[in-house]
N, C-alpha and C positions, 0 to 999 in steps of 0.2 A: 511423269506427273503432269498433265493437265495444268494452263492456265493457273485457270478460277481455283484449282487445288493448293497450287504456291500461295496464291492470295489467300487461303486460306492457314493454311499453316503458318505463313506468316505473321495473319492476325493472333494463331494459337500463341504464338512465344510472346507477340505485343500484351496479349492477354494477360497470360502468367506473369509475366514485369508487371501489370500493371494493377496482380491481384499481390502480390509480392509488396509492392508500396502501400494500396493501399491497409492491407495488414499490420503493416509497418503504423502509419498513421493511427490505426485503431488501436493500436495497443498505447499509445503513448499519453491517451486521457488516463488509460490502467494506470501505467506507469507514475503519475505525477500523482494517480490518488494512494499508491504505495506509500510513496515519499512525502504526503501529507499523514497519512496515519501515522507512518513511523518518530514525525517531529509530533504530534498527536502524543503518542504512547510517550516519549520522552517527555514533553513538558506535562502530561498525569503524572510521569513519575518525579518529577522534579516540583510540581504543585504537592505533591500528596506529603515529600520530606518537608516542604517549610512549613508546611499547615502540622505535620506531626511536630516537627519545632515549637512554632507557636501553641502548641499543646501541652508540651512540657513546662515553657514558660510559663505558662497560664497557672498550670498545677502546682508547681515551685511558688510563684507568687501566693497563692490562697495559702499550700503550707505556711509561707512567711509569717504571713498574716496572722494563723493561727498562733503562730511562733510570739510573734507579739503583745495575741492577748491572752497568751499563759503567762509572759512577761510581767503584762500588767496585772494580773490577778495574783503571779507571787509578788509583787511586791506590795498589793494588797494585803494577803495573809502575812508577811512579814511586820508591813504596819499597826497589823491587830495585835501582834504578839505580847509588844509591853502591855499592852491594856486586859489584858488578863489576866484572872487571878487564879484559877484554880486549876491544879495539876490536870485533870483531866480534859478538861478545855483547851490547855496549852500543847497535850499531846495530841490531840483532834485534828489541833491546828496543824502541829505538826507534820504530820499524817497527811494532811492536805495539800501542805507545803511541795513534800514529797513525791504524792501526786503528779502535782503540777509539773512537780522536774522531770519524772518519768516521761513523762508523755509529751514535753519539751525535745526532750532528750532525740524519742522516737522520731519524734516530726523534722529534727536537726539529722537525725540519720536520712530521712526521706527528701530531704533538699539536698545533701550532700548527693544522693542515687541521682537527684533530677537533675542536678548538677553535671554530672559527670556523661549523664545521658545526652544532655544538651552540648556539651564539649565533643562528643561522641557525633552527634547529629552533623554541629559545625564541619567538621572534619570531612567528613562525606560530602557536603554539599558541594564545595568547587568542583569533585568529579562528576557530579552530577550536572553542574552548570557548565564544563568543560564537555561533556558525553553530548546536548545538546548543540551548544556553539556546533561542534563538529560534526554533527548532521547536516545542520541545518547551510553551514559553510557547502557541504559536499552536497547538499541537496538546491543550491544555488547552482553552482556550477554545471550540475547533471539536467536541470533546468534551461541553462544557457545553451549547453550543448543538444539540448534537443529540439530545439527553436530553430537553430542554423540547422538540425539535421531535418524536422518536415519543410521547412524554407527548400534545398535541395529536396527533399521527396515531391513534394508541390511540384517544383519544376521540372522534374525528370517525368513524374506523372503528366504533366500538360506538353511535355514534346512526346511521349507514348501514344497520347489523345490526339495529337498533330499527327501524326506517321498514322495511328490505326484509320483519321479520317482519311488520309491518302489511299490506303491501299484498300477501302469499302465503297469507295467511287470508281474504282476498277472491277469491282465487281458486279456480274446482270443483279438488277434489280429484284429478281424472285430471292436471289442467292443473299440478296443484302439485307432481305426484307426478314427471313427468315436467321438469320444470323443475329440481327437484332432483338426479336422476338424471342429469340431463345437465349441468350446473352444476358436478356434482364431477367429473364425469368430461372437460372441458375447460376444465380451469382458472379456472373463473370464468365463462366467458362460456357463458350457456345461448340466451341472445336476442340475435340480432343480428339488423341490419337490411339489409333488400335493397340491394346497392350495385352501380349498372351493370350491371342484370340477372342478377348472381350471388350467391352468398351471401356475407353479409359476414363469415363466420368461415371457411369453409374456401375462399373464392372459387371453388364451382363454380359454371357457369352452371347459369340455371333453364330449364326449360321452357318455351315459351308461354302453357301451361296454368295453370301455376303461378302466372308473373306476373300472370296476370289475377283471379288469384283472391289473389293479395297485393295488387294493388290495391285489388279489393274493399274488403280491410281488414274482413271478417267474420267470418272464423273462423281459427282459429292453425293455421299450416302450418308442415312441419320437412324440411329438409333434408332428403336424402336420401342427400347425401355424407358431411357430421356429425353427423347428427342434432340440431342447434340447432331452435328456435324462429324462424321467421321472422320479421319485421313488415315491413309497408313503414311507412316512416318518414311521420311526419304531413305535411302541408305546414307551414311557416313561419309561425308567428303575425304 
């Protein structure tokens, strides 16, 4: 292999490390907006029990309430009672009395449910407030951890950035010019290697011609689909 071909392949692997990071780096905005939905979804679901709490509360209290002024109204009609004189008035009254307690009654059965609903509620929530805590704990830490992890990707990418500019100032200038140009213009990869007789970044097949002259390994050949850099890959040390 050619020079300018070593130089080249060697940009290839600096390349791939250096698409490999930054991938690394891109996924990790992903990553921390996971772990804000996920403390998200937990605190909806931990607003959504005390707010239905405080709903049963609510509902319980108004029962009371009513509870109260059936209260006061039997003790109303029982007020009236001596003051009546006539049987049929007195059973009316009655009647109304009775009423009153039915539906008393009911409404004491419906505080008892909301009651019990509410005891029901309680009970649930520490786990609910626990389920959170322990996200939110583990999503701290997964946080910290990956602060110190692009802190090292940062650096390992800016010594990659160091070495690729070494070995592109050994390169002729046509050869640099064009490795650049094509580099930004397919994401990173300007050099790839011949793979099963097509190219290794756009996979089209080569020529006859071509692979014999990629074998060679003397002089740098490009695609013709992507315009990459070719190499055929060294043999195996």
């Amino acid at each position: 292999m050619s020079d300018e071909l070593d130089r080249l392949w060697a940009l290839h692997a600096l390349d791939e490390a250096a698409i490999a990071v930054e991938q690394r780096l891109r996924q990790r905005p992903l990553e921390r907006a996971e772990w804000e939905r996920r403390i998200q979804a937990e605190r909806h679901t931990l607003d959504a029990h005390r707010a239905a709490g405080l709903e049963l509360q609510k509902k319980r209290r108004e029962l009371e309430k009513d509870i109260d002024a059936l209260n006061t109204e039997e003790r109303r009609f029982q007020g009236q009672l001596p003051a009546v004189k006539k049987n049929e008035e007195y059973t009316a009254l009655l009647h109304e009395i009775e009423g009153v307690k039915r539906r008393r009654s009911d409404l004491e059965t419906d505080v008892l449910t909301r009651m019990e609903e509410e005891e029901a509620a309680g009970r649930a929530r520490p786990a609910l407030e626990k389920s959170l805590a322990a996200v939110e704990a583990e999503r701290a830490q997964r946080f910290e951890r990956m602060s110190s992890e692009e802190t090292a990707d940062r650096d390992e990418l800016a010594g990659i950035e160091k070495r690729r500019a070494a070995e592109l100032e050994k390169l002729p200038a046509a050869t640099r010019s064009r490795y650049e140009r094509v580099r930004q213009s397919r994401e990173g990869r300007a050099v790839v290697a011949v793979i099963k007789n097509a190219c290794g970044g756009c996979y089209r097949s080569l020529p006859p011609q071509v692979l014999q002259e990629a074998r060679r390994r003397d002089r740098v050949l490009v695609c013709e689909g992507c315009g990459r850099l070719l190499v055929w890959p060294p043999d195996p040390a």
